[in-house]
MIZA-870918 format. One record per residue (C-alpha): x negated, y negated, z; residue number from 0; residue in one letter. Coordinates in nm, 2 decimals, decimal comma, padded with zeros to 4 digits. Layout:
residues N
u = X&v = Y&w = Z&seq = NUM&type = A
...
***
This chain:
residues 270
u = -01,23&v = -01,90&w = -00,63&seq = 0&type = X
u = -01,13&v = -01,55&w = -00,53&seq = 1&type = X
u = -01,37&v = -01,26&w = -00,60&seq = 2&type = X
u = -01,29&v = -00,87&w = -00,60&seq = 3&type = X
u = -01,45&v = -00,58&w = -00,56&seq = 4&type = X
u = -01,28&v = -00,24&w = -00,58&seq = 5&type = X
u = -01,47&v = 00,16&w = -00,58&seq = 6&type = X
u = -01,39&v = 00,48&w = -00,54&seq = 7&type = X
u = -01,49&v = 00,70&w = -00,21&seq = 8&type = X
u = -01,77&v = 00,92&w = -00,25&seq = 9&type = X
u = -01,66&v = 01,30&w = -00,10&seq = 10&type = X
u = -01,54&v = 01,39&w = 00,14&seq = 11&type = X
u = -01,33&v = 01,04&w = 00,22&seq = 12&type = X
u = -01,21&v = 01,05&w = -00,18&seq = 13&type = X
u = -00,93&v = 01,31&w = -00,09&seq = 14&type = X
u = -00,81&v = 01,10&w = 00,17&seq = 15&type = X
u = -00,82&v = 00,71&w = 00,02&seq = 16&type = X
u = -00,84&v = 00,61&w = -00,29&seq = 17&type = X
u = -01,06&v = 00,32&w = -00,32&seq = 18&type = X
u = -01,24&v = 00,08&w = -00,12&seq = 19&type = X
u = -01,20&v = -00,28&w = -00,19&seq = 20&type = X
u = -01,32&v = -00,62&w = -00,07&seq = 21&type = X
u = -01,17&v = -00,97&w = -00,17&seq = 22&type = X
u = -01,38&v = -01,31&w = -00,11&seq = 23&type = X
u = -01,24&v = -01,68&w = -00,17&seq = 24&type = X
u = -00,91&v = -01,78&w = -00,13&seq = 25&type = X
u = -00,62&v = -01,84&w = -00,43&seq = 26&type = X
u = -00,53&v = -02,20&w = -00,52&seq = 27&type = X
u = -00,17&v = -02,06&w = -00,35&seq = 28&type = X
u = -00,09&v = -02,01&w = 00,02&seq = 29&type = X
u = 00,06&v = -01,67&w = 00,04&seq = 30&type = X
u = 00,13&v = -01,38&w = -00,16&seq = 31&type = X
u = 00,43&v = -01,16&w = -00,14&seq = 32&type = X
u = 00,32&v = -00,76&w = -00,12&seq = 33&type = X
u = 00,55&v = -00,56&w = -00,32&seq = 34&type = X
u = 00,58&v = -00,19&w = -00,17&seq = 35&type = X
u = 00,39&v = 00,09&w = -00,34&seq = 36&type = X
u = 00,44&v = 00,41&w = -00,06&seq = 37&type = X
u = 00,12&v = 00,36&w = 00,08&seq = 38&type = X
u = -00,08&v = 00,27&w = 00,35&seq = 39&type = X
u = -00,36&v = 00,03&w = 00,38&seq = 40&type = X
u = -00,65&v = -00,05&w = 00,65&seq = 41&type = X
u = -00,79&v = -00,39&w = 00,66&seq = 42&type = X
u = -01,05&v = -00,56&w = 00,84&seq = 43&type = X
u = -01,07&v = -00,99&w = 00,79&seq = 44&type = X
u = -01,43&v = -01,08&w = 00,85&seq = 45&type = X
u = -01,43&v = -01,51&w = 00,89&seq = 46&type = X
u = -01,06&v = -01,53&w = 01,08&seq = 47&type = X
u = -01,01&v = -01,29&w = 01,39&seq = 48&type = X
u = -00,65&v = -01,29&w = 01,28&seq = 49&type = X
u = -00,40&v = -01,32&w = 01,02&seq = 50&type = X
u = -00,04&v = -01,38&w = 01,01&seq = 51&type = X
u = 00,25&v = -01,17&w = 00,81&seq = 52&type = X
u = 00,57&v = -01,25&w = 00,73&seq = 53&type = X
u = 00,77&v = -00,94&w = 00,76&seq = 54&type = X
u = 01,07&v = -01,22&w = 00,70&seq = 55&type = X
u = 01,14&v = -01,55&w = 00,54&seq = 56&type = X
u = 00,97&v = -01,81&w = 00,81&seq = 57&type = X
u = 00,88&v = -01,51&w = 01,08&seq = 58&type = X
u = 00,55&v = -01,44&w = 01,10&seq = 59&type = X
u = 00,37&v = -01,28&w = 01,36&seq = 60&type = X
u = 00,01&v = -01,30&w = 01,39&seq = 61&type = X
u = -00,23&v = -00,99&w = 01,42&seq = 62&type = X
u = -00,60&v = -00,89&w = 01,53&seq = 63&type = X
u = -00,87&v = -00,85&w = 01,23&seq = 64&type = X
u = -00,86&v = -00,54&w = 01,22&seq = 65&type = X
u = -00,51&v = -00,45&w = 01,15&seq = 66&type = X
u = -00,33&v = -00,12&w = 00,96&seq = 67&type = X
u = 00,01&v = -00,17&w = 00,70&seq = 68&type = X
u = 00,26&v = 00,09&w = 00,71&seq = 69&type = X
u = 00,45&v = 00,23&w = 00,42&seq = 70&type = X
u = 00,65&v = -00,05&w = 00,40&seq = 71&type = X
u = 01,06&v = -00,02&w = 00,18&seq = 72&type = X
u = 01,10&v = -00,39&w = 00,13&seq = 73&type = X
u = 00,79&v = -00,70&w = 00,09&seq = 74&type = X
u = 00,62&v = -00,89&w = 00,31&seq = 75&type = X
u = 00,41&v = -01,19&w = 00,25&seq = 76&type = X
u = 00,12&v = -01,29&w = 00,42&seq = 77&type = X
u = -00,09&v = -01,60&w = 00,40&seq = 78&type = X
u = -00,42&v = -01,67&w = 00,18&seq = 79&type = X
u = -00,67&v = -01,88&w = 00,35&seq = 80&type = X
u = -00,67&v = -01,66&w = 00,65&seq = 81&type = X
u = -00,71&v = -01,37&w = 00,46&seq = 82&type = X
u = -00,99&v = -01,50&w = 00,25&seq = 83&type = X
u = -01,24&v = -01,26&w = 00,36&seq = 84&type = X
u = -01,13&v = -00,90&w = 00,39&seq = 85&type = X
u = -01,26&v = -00,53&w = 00,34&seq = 86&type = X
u = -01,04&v = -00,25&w = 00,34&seq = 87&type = X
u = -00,95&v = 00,09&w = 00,27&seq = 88&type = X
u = -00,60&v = 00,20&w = 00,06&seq = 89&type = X
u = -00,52&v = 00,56&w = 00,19&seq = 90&type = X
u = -00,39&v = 00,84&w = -00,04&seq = 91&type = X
u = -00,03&v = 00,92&w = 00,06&seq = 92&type = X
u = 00,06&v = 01,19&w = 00,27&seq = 93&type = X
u = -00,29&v = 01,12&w = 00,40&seq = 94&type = X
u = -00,35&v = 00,88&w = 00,57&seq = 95&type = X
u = -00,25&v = 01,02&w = 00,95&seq = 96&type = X
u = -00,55&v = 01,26&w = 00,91&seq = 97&type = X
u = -00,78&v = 00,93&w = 00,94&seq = 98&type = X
u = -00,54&v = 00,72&w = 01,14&seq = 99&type = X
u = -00,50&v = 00,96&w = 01,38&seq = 100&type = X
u = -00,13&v = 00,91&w = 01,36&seq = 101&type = X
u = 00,15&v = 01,01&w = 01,14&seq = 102&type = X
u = 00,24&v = 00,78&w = 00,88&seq = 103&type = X
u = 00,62&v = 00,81&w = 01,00&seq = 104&type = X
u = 00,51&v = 00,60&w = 01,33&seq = 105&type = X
u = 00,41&v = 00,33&w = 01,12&seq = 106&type = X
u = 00,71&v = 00,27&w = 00,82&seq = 107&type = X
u = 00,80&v = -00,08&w = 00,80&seq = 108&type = X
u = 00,51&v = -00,23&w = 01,08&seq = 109&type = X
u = 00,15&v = -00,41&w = 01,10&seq = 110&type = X
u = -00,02&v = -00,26&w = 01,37&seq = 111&type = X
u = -00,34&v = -00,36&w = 01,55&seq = 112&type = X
u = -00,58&v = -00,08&w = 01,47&seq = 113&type = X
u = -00,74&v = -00,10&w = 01,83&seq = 114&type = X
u = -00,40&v = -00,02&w = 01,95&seq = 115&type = X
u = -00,47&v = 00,34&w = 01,76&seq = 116&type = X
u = -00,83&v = 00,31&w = 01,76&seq = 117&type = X
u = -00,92&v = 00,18&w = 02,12&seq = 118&type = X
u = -01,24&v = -00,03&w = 02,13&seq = 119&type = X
u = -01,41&v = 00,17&w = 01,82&seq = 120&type = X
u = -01,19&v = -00,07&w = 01,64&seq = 121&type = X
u = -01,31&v = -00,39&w = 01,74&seq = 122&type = X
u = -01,69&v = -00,26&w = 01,73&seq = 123&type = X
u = -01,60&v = -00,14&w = 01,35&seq = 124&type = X
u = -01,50&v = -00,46&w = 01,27&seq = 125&type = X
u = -01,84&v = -00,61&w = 01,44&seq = 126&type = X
u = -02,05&v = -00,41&w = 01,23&seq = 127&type = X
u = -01,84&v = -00,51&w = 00,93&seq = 128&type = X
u = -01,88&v = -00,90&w = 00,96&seq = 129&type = X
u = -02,24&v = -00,86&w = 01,07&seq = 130&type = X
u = -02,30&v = -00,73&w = 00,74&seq = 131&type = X
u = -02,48&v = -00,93&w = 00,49&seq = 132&type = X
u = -02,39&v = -00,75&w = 00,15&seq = 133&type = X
u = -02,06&v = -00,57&w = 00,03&seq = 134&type = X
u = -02,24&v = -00,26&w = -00,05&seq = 135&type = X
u = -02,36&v = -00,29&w = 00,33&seq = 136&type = X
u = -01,97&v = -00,32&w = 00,46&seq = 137&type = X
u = -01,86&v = -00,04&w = 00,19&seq = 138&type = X
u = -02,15&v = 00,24&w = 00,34&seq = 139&type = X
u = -02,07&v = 00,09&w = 00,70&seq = 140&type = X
u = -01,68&v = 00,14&w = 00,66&seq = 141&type = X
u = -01,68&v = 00,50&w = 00,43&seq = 142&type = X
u = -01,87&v = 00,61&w = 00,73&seq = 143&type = X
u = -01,67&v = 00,57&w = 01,04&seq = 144&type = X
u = -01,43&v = 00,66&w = 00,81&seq = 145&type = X
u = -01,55&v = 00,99&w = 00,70&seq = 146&type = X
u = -01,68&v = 01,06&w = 01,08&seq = 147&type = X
u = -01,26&v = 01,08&w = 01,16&seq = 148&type = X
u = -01,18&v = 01,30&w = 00,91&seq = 149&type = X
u = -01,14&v = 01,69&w = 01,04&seq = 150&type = X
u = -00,94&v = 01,98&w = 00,94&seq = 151&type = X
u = -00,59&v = 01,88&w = 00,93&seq = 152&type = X
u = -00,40&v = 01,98&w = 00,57&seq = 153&type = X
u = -00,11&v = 01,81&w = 00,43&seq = 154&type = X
u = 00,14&v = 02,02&w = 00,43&seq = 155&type = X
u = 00,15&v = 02,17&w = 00,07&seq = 156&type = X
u = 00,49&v = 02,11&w = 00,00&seq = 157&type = X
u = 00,46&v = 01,76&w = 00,02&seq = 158&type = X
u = 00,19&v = 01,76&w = -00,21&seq = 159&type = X
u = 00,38&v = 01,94&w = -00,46&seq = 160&type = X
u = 00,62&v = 01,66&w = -00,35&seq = 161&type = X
u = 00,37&v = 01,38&w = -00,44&seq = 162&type = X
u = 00,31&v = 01,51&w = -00,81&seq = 163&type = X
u = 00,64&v = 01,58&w = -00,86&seq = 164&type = X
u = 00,76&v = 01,24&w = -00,78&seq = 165&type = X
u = 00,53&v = 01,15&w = -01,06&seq = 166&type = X
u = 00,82&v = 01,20&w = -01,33&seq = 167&type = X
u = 01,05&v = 01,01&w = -01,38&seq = 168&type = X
u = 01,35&v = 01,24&w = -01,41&seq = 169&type = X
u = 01,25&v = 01,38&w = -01,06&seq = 170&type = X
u = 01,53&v = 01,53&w = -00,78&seq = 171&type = X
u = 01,47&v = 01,56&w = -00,42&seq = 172&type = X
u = 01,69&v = 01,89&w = -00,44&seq = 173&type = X
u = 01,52&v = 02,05&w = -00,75&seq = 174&type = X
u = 01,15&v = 01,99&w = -00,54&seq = 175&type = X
u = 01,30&v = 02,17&w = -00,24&seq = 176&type = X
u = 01,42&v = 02,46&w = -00,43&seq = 177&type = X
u = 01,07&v = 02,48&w = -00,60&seq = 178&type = X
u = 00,90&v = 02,49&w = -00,26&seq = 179&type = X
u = 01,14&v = 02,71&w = -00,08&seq = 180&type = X
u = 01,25&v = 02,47&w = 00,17&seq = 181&type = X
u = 01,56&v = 02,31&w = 00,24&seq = 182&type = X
u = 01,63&v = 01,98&w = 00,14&seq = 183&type = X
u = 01,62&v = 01,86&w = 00,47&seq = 184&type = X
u = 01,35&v = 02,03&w = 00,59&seq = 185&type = X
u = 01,15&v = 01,83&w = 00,28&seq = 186&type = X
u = 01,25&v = 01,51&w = 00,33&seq = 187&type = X
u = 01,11&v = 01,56&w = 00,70&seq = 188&type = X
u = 00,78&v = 01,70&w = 00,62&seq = 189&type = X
u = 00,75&v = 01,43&w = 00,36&seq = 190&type = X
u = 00,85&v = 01,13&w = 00,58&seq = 191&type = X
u = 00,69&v = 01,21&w = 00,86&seq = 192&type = X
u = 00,33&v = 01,25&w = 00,61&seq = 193&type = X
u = 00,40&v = 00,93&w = 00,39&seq = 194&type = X
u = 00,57&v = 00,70&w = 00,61&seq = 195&type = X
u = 00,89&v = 00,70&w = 00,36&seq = 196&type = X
u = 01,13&v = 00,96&w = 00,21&seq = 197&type = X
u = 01,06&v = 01,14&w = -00,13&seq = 198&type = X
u = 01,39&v = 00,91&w = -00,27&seq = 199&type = X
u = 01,19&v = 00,62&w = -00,20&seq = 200&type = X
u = 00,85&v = 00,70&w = -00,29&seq = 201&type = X
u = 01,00&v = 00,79&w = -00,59&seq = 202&type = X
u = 01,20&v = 00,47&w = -00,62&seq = 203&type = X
u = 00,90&v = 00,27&w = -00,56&seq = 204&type = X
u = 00,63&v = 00,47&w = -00,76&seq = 205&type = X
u = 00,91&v = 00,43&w = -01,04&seq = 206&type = X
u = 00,90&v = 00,03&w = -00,99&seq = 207&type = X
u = 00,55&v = 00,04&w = -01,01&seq = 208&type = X
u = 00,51&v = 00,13&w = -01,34&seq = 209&type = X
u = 00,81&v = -00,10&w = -01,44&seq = 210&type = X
u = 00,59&v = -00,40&w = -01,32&seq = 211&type = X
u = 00,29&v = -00,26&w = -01,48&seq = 212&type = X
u = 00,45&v = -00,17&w = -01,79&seq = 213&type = X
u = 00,68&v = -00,49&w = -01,83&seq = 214&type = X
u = 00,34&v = -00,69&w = -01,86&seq = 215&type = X
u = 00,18&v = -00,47&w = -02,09&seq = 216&type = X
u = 00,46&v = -00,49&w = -02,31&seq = 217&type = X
u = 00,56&v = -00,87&w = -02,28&seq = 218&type = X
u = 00,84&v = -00,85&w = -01,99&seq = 219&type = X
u = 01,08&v = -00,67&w = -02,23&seq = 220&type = X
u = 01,26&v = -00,52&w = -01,97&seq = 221&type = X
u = 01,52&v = -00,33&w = -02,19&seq = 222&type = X
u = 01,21&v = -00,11&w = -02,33&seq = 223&type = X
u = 01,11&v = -00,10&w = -01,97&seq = 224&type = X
u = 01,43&v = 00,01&w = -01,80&seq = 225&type = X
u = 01,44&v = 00,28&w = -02,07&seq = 226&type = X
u = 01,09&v = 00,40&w = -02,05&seq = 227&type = X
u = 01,06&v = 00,42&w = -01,69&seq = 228&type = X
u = 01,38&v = 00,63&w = -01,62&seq = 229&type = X
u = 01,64&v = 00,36&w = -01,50&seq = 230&type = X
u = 01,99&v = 00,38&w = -01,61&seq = 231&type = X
u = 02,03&v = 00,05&w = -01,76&seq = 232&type = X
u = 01,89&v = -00,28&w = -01,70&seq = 233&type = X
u = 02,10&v = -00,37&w = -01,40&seq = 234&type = X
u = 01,98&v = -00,05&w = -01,25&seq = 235&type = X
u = 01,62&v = -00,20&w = -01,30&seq = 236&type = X
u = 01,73&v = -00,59&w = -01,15&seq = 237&type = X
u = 01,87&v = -00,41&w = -00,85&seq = 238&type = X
u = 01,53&v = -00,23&w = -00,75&seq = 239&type = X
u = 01,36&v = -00,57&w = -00,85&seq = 240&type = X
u = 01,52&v = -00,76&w = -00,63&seq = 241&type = X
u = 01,52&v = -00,51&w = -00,34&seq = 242&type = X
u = 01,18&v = -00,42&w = -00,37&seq = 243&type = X
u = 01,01&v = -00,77&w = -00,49&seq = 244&type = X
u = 01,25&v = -00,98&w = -00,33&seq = 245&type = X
u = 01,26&v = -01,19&w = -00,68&seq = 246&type = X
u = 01,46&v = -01,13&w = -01,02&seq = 247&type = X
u = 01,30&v = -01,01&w = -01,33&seq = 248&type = X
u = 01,26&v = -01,42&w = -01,49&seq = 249&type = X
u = 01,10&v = -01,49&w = -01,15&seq = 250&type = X
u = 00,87&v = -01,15&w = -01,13&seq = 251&type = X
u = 00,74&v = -01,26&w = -01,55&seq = 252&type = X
u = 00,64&v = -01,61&w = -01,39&seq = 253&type = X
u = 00,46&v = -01,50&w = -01,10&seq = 254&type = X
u = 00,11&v = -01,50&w = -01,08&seq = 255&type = X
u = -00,03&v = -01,16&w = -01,02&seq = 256&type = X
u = -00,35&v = -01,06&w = -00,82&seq = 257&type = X
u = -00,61&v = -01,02&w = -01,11&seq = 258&type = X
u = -00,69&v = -00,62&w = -00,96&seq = 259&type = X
u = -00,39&v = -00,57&w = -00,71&seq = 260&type = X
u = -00,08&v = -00,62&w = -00,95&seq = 261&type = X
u = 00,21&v = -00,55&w = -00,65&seq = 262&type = X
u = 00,07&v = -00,92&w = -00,51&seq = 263&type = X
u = 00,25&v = -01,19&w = -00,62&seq = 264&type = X
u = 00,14&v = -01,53&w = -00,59&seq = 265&type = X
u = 00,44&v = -01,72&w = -00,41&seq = 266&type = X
u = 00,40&v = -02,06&w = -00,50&seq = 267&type = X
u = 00,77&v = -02,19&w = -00,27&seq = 268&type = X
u = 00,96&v = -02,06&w = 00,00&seq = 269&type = X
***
């Protein structure tokens, strides 16, 4: 049975992530497909010393236990059992270079082994981690390497005006340039090269996420949903749902959700 823990950074790592989270036990199903959210996520697996992703149908490849995922556009899956044990970290757009030590516009669409951006610190993080005994323990253990990374780098503040404005649903890439007095170009470079993505697709995903959030809440009525969430009609919403969840909207309302991580979906055939 699959237990989960989720909590909020203390300061100063709470600018930078948004929550720590740990997950114990695996599902009665052997993978789960990650829908996209425009973020980027560090995980460490602490019984396998790897873990396998399938970027495609049938293609996996196989990474170390200590691994980072890019802002990705489209899913991936990845499989259960070997991820049955894992602690990680989900990083707060636009900042997740500061801890990485890269920018998030090297990593779109990959997995990468964190040693091959960390060096050895990596593999001795993870150590620590699986030498551990409690989850508080690997929490404390993890918020501080993570905080002893941080230093005085700032996001560029037009991509944080970016971020916020992306929020609403009506937003326009152009209209957010012209409030920051940049060019439109200029932004979407700033902003991909922060958030691993462009602001037209952070936008496009934040904007699916609350469609999948939303459609549960309210029964998996997706007219109300296409209407509340900004979409132009409903085929505007079953093209982003089956570009960014790889599924159609009578597949998505059958799918088993994670009970705390609602953009994994239990994938129960191939």
């Amino acid at each position: 049975m699959r237990q989960y823990v989720a909590r909020p950074p203390t300061q100063p790592l709470a600018k930078f992530a948004e929550y720590l989270w740990a997950s114990q036990g695996a599902p009665p199903h052997a993978k789960e497909r990650v829908v996209p959210t425009g973020t980027l996520e560090l995980a460490f697996t602490l019984v396998e010393d790897h873990g396998r992703i399938y970027d495609t149908p049938g293609r996996g490849r196989v990474f170390s236990g200590a691994f980072v995922s890019g802002a990705y556009r489209r899913p991936f899956t990845f499989e259960t059992r070997e991820n049955a044990s894992v602690v990680g970290v989900h990083l707060r757009p636009g900042h997740a270079g500061v801890i990485l030590g890269v920018p998030a516009g090297e990593l779109t669409d990959q997995h990468v082994d964190l040693e091959a951006l960390w060096g050895r610190r990596a593999r001795e993080l993870r150590e620590r981690l699986c030498a551990a005994t409690t989850m508080h323990q690997r929490f404390a253990i993890l918020e501080a390497a993570l905080a002893a990374r941080l230093d005085e780098r700032q996001v560029h503040p037009a991509v944080t005006y970016a971020l916020d404005a992306l929020a609403q649903p009506d937003a326009r890439v152009r209209n957010i340039a012209k409030s920051v007095g940049l060019s439109q170009r200029r932004l979407i470079e700033l902003f991909t090269t922060a958030v691993g993505i462009t602001p037209k697709r952070f936008g496009r995903i934040r904007r699916f996420q609350r469609a999948m959030a939303l459609a549960r809440r309210a029964g998996f009525d997706w007219t109300r949903v296409a209407h509340e969430c900004g979409y132009y009609d409903q085929a505007h919403l079953i093209r982003d749902c089956r570009e960014l969840a790889d599924v159609t909207p009578t597949e998505l309302s059958r799918a088993s959700a994670h009970p705390a991580e609602h953009h994994q979906l239990a994938v129960l055939e191939e």
